[in-house]
N, C-alpha and C positions, 0 to 999 in steps of 0.2 A: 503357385498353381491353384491353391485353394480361390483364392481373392480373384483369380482370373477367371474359374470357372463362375463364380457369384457375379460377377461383372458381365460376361458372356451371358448369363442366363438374362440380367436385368435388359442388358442389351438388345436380346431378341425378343421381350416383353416391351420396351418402347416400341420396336421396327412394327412389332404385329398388331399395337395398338392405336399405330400413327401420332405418337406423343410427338410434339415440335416445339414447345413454350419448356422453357428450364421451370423445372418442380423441387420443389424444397424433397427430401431423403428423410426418412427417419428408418433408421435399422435395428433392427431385431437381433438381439447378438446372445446366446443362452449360454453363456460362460463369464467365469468372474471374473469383472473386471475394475478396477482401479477410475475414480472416476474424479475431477475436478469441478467438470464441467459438463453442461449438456452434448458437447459434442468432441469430446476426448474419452478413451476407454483405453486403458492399458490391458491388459490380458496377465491374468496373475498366472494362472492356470487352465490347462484343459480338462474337460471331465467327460463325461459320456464316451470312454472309448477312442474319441479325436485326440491326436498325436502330432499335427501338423507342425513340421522342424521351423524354427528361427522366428518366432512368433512371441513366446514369453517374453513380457518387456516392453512388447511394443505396443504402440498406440494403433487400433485397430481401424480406429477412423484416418486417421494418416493414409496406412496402406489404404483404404478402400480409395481415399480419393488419388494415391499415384495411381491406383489400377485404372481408375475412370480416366485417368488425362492421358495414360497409357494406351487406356481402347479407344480414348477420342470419342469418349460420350460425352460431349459437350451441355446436356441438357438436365442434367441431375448435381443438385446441391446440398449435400451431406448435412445435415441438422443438427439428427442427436442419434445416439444411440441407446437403447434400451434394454436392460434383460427382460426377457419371455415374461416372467409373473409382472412384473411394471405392465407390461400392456398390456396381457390381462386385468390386471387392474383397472387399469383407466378406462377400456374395453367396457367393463363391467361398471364403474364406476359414471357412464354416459348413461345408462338407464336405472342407474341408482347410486344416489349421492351419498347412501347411508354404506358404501362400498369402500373399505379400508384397507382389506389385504387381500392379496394376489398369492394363489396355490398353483402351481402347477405338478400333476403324478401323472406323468411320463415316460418317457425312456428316460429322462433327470425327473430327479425331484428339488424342488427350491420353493422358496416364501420372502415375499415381499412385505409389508405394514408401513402404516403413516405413524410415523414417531416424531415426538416434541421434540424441536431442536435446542430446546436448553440442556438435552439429555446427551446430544453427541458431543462428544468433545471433540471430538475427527476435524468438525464444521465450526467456524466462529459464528455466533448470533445467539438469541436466547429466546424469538418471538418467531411462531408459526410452530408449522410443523414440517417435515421432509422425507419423501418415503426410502423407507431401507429394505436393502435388499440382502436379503439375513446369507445366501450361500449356505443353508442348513445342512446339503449334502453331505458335509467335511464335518458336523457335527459326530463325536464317537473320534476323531484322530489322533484326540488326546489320550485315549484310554478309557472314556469315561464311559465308556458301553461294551466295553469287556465281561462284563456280568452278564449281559445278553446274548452276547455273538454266540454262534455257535461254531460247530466243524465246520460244516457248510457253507458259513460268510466267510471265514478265515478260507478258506480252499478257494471258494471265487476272487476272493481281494486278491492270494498272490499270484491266481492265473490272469488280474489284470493287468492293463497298462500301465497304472498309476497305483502298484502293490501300499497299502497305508494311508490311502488318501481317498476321500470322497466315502466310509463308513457306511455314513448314514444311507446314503442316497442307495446303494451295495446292496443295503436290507430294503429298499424299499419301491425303486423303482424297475420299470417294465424291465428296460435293459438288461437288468440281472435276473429276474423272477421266474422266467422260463428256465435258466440253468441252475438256479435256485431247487425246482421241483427236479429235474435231469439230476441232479445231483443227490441227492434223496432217493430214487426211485432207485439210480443205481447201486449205491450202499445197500437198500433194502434189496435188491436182486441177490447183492452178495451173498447177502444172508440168508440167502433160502426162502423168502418171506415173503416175493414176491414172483410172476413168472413161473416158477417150476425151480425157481433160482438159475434160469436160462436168461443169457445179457448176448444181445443182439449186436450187430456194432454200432447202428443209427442211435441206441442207448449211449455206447462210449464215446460216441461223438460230441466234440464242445456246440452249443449251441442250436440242438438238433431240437429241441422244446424251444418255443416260443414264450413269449408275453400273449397273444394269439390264439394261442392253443389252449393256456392254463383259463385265460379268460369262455374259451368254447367249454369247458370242461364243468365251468359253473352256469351253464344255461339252463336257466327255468325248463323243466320237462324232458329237454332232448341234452342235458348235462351224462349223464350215463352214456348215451349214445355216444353223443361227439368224444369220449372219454376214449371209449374203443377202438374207436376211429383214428385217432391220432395213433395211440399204442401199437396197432395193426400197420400204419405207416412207418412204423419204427423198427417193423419186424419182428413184432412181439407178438406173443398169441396167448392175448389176457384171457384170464376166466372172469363170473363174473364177478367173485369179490377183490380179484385185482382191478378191475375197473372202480367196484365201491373203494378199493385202499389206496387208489392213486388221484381219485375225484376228491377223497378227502385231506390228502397230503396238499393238492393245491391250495383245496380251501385255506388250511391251518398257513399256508406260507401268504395269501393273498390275507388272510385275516391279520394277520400278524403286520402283514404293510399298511395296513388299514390303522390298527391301532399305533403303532410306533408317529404315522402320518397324524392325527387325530391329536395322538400328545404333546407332540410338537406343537402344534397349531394354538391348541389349550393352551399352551405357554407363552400364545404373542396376545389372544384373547386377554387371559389376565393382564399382562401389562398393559394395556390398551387400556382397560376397565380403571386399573390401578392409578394411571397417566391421566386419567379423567377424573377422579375421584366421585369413581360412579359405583352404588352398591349394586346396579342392576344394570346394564348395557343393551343396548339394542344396534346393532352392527350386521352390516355383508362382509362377505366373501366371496370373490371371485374367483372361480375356478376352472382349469382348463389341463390336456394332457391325455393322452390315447388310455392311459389305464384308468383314471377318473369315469373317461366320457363312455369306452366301450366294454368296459368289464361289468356284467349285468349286478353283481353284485356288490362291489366296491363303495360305489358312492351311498349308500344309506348305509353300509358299515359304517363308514366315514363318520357321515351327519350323528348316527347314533353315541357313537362313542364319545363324541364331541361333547356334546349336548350333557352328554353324562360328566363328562368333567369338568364342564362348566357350564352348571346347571343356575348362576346367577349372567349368563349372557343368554340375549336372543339372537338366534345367529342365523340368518337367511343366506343358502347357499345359490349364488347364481352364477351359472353357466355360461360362458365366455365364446357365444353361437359360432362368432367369427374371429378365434384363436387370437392372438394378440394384436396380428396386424393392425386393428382400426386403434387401438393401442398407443402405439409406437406412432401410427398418423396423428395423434392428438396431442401425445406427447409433440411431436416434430412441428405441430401448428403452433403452441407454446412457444416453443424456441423460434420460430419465426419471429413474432412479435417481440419476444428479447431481443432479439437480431435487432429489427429494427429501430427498438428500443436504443440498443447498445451501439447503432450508425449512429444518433442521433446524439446521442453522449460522446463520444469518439470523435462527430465532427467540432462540437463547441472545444473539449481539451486537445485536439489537434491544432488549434489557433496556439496554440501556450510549446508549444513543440518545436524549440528552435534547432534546425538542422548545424553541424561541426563546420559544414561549409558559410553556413549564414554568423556565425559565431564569428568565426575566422575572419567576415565581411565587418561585422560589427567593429571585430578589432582595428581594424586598417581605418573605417571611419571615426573608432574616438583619435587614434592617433590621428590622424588629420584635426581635429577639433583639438586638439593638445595644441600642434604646433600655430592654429590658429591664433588661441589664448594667448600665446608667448609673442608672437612677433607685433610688433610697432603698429604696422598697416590696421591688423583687422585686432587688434588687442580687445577694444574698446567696444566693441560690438560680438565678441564669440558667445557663445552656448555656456562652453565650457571656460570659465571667465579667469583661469591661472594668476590666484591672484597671492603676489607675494607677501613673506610671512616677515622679514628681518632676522628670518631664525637663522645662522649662518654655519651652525654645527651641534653633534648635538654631545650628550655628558661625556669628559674623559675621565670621570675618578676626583675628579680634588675639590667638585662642589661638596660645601658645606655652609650650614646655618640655619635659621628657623624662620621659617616663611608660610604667609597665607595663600592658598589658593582658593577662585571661587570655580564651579563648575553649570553654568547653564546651556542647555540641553534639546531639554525635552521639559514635560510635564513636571518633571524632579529638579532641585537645585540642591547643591550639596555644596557648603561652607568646610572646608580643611585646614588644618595646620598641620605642615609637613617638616617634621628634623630630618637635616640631611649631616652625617658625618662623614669625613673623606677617612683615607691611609690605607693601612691595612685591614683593620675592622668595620670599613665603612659599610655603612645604614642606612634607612631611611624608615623611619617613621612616621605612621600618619595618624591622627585622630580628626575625625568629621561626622556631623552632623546634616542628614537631609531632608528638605524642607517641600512639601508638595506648591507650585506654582495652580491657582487656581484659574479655570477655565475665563472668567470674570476678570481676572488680572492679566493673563495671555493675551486676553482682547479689549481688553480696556486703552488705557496712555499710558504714553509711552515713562513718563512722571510716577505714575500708580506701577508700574513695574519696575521701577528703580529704586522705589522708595521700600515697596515690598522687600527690594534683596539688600536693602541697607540695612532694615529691621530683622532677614534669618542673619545678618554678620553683626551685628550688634548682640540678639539672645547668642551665638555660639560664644561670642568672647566672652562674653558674660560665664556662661558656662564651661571655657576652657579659665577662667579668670585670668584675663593677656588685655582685657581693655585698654589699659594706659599705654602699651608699649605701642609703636608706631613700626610694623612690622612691614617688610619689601610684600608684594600682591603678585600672583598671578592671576588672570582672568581667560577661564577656556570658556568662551563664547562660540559656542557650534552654528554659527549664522555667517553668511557670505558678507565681508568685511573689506573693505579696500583699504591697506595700509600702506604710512607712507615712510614709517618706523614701526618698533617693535610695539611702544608703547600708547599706538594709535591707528583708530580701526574704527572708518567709515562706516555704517550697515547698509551693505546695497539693496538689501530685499529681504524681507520674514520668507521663514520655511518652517514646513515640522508644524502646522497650526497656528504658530502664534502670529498676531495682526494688531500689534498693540499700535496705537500711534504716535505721531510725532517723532518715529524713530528713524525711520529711513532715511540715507544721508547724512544726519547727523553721528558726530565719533561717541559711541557707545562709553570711552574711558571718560569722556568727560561730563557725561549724564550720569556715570556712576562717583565723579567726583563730587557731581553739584547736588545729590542724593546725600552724600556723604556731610558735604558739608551744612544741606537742611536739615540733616538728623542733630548735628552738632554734638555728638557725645565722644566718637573716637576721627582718628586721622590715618590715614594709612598712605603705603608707598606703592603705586600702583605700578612697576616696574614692567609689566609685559600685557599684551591680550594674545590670546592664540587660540586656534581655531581647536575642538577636541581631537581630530586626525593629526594634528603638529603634537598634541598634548602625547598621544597613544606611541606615536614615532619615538617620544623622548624620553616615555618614562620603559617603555621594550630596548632602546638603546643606552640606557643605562645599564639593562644585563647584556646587551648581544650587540658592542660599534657596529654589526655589518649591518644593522635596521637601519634604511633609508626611506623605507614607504610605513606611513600610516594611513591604517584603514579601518571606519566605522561602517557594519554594517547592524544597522537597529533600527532606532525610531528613523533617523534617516540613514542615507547613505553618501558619502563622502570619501575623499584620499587626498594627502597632500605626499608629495616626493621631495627627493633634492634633485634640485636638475643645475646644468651648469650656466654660470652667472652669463657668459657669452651669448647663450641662446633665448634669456632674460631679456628681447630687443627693447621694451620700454623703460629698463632702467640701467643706470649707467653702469662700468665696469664692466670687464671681462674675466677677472681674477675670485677663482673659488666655486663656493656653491651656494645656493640657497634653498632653504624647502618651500618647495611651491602649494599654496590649496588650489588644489584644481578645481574645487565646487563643479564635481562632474555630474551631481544631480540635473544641475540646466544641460546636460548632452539630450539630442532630440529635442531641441525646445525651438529649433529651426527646420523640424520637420524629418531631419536626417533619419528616424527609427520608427516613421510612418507606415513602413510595410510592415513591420514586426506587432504595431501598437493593435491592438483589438479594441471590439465597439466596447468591451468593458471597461480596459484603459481611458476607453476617450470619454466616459460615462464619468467616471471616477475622476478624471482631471477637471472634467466641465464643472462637476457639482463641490469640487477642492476650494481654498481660502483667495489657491492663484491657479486660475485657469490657464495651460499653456504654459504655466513654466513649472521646470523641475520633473520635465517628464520622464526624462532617468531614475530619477528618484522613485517616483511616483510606480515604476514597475520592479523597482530592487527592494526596495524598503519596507520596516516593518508596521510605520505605520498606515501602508495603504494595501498592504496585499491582502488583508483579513475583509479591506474594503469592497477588494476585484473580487475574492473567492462570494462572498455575497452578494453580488450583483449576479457571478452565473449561476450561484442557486435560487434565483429568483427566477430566473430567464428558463432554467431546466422547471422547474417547479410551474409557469404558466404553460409548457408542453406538457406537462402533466407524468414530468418524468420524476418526479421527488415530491415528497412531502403530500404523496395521492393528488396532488396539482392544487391543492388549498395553499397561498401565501397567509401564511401567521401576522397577525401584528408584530411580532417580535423580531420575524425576518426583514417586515418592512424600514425594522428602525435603525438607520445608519449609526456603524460604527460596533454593532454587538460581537461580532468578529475579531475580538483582539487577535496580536501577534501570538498569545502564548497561548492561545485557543488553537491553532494552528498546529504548532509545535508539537503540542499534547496529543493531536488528532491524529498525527503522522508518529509517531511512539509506534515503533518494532513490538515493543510490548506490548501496547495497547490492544485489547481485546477488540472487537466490533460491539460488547458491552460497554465496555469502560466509553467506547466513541459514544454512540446510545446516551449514556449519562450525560456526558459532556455537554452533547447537542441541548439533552432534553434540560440541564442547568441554564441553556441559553434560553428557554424555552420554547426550543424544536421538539416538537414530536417526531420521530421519527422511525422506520421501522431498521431492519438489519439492512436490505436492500438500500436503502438510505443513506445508511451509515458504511455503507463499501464504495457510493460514489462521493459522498461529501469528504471522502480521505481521497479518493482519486483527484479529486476537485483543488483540495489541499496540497498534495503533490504536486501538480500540475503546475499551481499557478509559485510555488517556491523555489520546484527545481529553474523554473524559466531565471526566476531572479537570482538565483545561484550561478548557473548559466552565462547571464547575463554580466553578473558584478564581474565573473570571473574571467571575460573575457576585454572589461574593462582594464583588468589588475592587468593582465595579459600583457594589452598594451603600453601600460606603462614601465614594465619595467622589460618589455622589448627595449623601447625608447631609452632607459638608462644606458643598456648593452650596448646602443648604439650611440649614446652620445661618448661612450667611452673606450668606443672602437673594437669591442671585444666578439670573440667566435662565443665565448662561452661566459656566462654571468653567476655569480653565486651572491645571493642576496636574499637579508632579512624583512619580514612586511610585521610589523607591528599592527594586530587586529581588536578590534575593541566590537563591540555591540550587540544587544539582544538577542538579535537575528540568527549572529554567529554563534552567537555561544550557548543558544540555548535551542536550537531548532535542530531534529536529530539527525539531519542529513544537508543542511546548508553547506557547514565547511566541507565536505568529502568532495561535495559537487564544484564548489569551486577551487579546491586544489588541483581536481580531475581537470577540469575546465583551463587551469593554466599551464598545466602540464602538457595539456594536449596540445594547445595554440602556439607555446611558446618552451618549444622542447631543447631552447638552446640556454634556457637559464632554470639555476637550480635554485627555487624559490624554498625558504623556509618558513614557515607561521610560526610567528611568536603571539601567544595571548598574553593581551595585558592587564593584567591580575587583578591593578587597583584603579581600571579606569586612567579618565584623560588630568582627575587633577593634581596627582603625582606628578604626571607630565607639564605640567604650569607651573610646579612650584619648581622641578628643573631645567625648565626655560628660565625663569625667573633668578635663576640661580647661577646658570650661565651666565644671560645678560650681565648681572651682576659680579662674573669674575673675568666676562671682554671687559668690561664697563672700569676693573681695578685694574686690567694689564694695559690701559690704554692709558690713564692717568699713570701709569709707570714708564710708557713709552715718553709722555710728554715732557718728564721730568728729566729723562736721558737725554732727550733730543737738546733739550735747556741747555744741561751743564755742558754737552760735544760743544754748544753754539759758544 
């Protein structure tokens, strides 16, 4: 009712003013409210006597705007809300800048101040400042003005609405002031002391004195007078020292709100002074409120006492001509410009925004790019290039022995020697060494990168001292390989930065042979290559058979499965399984993920080592998301939405955005401080404001990839369930990489993501603890116990013949 009637009144204020253009709202709302934001206001409490049912709790801005769509005032757009002293403020603050805090002594009393926001802890940030709206009324609720109260506060508090709450406001504003003196006058009737000790009933009446009246009672000259006058209205027939004892009971009650008010104030003054670290201050004060403006005596009580208690401030009182309204409009012009601000930010991370039904869509086309990759016809030309591993199953328990594995990647190379023990006690042991690959050697030949990882396997043996023995090898090679056995592996293509040459085409086992054998110091048994998603599958399936999928999500992104040899149309056999590298990075490299891709992506692909390929990758992965999120802070930054619209050197310089920069930024824990650091280590400057969209910015562009990967995962192991005929699937995914395991909300979102897509299989993550070259060295380990039951087969077969 209440909300309808404010609606109704706004209503007949357009009709009579002929308003037709929708106008931004800014509301004036003089009760505490709970605030977030410029245009949310919860309602903690009512105070001045308003009691309105079913209101605490609720968001005031909400209601006002069901009431507008309810009266079908189509032309008002709700902004912000403000309390009363804010827009006095700002009010006041439009014709003086040196304007900080907001009074209003009213029928409420309340104070507002610009406070440093490294002081609220309420807000995260540590730069600016934010005005508070202190709700002073309630001060005294604790008890802490029990030394003060007197009978007479206590008697009004429990004849009010809100018995225990609202104190301060009790002793001080208009509201109570009139029954304040009524309440005094008639005690003193009691007592004989006043009247003849004659009590009228317009005396025993609640409310029968004004704020109004007490204010007539102290007028310059005709104070006396009007004194009579009210009393004679009351039925009382004063003499005239009841008129002097009841004109000075007002006084002592209106003095007394004057100082209590005055102390208060003193007390945001010094902090303010204090917050500066100023020994002398020069400051306004806005003030506004029917007992301030029309009590003849009030306001230089006020100023005086002020003044006297803080006698190191200059304190200019100005008067708030047109109450808070123009206020509240300037606050509401503010938010406009956020508004628009905040469409403008909204529409760039709205691109990053993939809908459950677009996810859903995603899935059904990499499944179609799967089944691409596998069949004979289009093998040889897919995206997604399903290229077989020779890996044919993976650990049961009875590997055992001592093997090298290498691991290249990324940036990093890591040399291992792995004991594997079987039985009952079985183990695995690993010791390794890793060795940084240089940007120089990434892109150098393809000769100078082989010779380099001959030389980190040479210092490790050295270092494990194993040089002489000539131990089995596996090689987890994370680069799209075309094998034609286990121990041999084509490079179709660099990814992940590196562009060394002479490599492409050529079998990587045998460039690392002919490395091996120009070093000339050791020999080794090079027994397997395998991609790191076969490596993550093998060494997760050594604790958990039901791991069929591995999956890296880091520097790059990748997955290899086992799919059934049958649906394998390029190679022979129908009998078994084998695990496939899907190299699903190249999905979208035919265009397929064009509607999803943004001009950032296409930015980020074009200026890459391989333009147009790996464009899956290129929006899941870790090393190119830190790429995208810097490209839209360059783009928001020349609208002039970040960074005050100055581009940094530092922004301009590709690649400052790592993955783990990212990660950090988006930390639950992380303060808007701690972001602030981060930024300003990259050498962003940046303010709080800043540092709220360059985490939304972060979010944005990881959840999509999270998203994304997970609707990739989706589909593959729909695709098991149905190569295996089943209603329901229960299956393990071996995960590996930076991305995943170290970014605070990657995995949730892709668990969410497969859940959601694929609610007919009970997917479990298995992390893999020690990385992909555990998993080589039990490939490798495998291979080598097919590799002794097969020479046992041949020997039986022998003697039956």
């Amino acid at each position: 009712q209440l909300f309808e009637y404010v609606v109704d009144c706004l209503g007949d204020f357009i009709k009579k003013r002929q308003i037709t253009e929708t106008l931004p709202l800014g509301f004036t709302f003089s009760f505490p409210c709970q605030q977030t934001k410029l245009d949310e206001g919860v309602l903690i409490n009512w105070t001045k006597e308003f009691k309105v049912k079913g209101m605490q709790g609720m968001d005031v801005v909400k209601t006002l705007r069901k009431t507008l769509k309810k009266k079908k005032i189509p032309n008002v757009e709700v902004m912000a809300i403000v309390n009363d002293t804010v827009g006095t403020m700002m009010t006041c603050g439009f014709d003086d800048q040196l304007c900080e805090v907001g009074v209003i002594v009213g029928t409420g009393t309340n104070a507002c101040y610009m406070e440093n926001l490294s002081s609220i802890d309420l807000v995260e940030g540590d730069e600016g400042r934010m005005c508070i709206n202190t709700e002073w009324g309630a001060f005294g609720d604790d008890g802490s003005l029990e030394d003060i109260r007197t009978e007479f506060d206590k008697e009004i508090d429990l004849g009010s609405v809100d018995p225990g709450k609202q104190l301060f406001e009790k002793m001080i504003s208009g509201l109570y002031m009139g029954e304040l003196v009524r309440l005094i006058l008639l005690e003193m009737a009691k007592k004989g002391l006043l009247f003849g000790g004659k009590i009228s009933t317009a005396l025993r009446t609640k409310g029968a004195i004004e704020t109004s009246h007490v204010a007539s009672m102290e007028t310059y000259n005709e104070g006396l007078y009007n004194t009579k006058q009210v009393l004679l209205d009351l039925g009382l027939e004063p003499s005239e020292d009841d008129c002097i004892a009841v004109q000075h009971v007002a006084t002592i009650v209106t003095f007394r709100s004057a100082n209590l008010c005055a102390a208060a104030l003193a007390a945001i003054l010094t902090r303010l002074r204090q917050n500066k670290k100023l020994d002398r201050m020069r400051t306004t004060v806005g003030m506004d409120g029917t007992v301030y403006k029309t009590h003849p005596q009030y306001a230089k009580r006020l100023h005086k006492v002020v003044r006297r208690l803080v006698p190191n401030c200059d304190v200019r009182f100005l008067l708030s001509e047109c109450g808070s309204g123009r206020g509240a409009a300037m606050v509401t012009a503010v938010a406009c410009r956020l508004m628009t601000q905040r469409k403008e930010i909204d529409e760039v991370l709205d691109m990053f925004r993939v809908s459950d039904e677009k996810l859903a869509d995603i899935k059904q086309r990499m499944l179609t790019e799967l089944k691409c990759g596998l069949q004979k016809e289009t093998h040889d030309k897919a995206t997604v290039k399903m290229l077989p591993t020779y890996v044919y199953g993976t650990p049961d328990g009875t590997e055992k022995g001592n093997f090298l594995a290498l691991d290249l990647g990324g940036t990093n190379f890591r040399v291992l020697l792995v004991k594997i023990r079987s039985g009952r006690r079985r183990y695995v042991k690993m010791y390794n060494k890793i060795f940084a690959i240089p940007l120089e050697i990434m892109q150098g030949t393809g000769e100078e990168l082989f010779d380099h990882i001959v030389e980190c396997i040479a210092e490790f043996l050295d270092y494990m001292g194993i040089k002489g023995a000539p131990l089995p090898l596996g090689f987890t090679f994370s680069f799209p390989c075309k094998q034609d056995r286990i121990d041999k592996g084509t490079l179709v293509g660099w990814t992940k930065g590196f562009k060394a040459t002479d490599c492409e085409g050529q079998d990587v086992v045998d460039m690392l042979r002919e490395a091996i054998k120009r070093r000339n110091e050791f020999d080794l048994d090079i027994v397997a290559i395998v991609n790191d998603t076969v490596g993550t599958m093998m060494t997760c399936g050594y604790e958990d058979p039901n791991c069929e999928i591995g999956l890296i999500a880091g520097t790059g992104s990748n997955l290899c499965y086992m799919e059934e040899m049958k649906n394998i149309e390029f190679l022979e056999g129908d009998e078994g399984r084998m695990c496939i590298n899907t190299e699903w990075g190249g999905f979208g490299d035919n265009d397929c993920l064009a509607d999803i891709q943004t001009q950032y992506d296409r930015h980020v692909d074009e200026k890459s080592l391989n333009p147009g390929k790996q464009r899956y990758e290129k929006m899941t992965s870790g090393m190119y998301l830190g790429e995208i999120v810097r490209q839209i802070l360059i783009d928001l930054t020349k609208k002039g939405l970040l960074f005050r619209g100055q581009i940094s050197e530092r922004l301009r310089t590709k690649g400052i955005f790592e993955t783990k920069f990212l990660s950090q930024i988006e930390s639950d824990r992380l303060a808007l401080l701690q972001v602030r650091k981060i930024l300003q280590q990259l050498g962003l400057d940046s303010t709080c404001d800043d540092s709220i969209i360059v985490k939304e910015v972060c979010g944005a562009v990881s959840t999509r990839a999270a998203k994304l990967c997970g609707a990739g995962l989706a589909a593959v192991v729909d695709k098991i369930r149905e190569n295996r005929g089943l209603d329901h699937l229960k299956i393990t995914v071996g995960v590996d990489g930076t991305l995943y395991k170290l970014h605070p909300h990657f995995s949730r979102i892709l668990q969410e993501t497969v859940k959601k897509l694929s609610p007919e299989c009970d997917v479990t993550i298995l992390l893999s603890e020690d990385g992909s070259g555990k998993g080589a060295a039990l490939i490798t380990a495998v291979a080598k116990r097919f590799h002794s039951q097969g020479e046992e087969n041949k020997n039986s077969i022998g003697l039956n013949l």
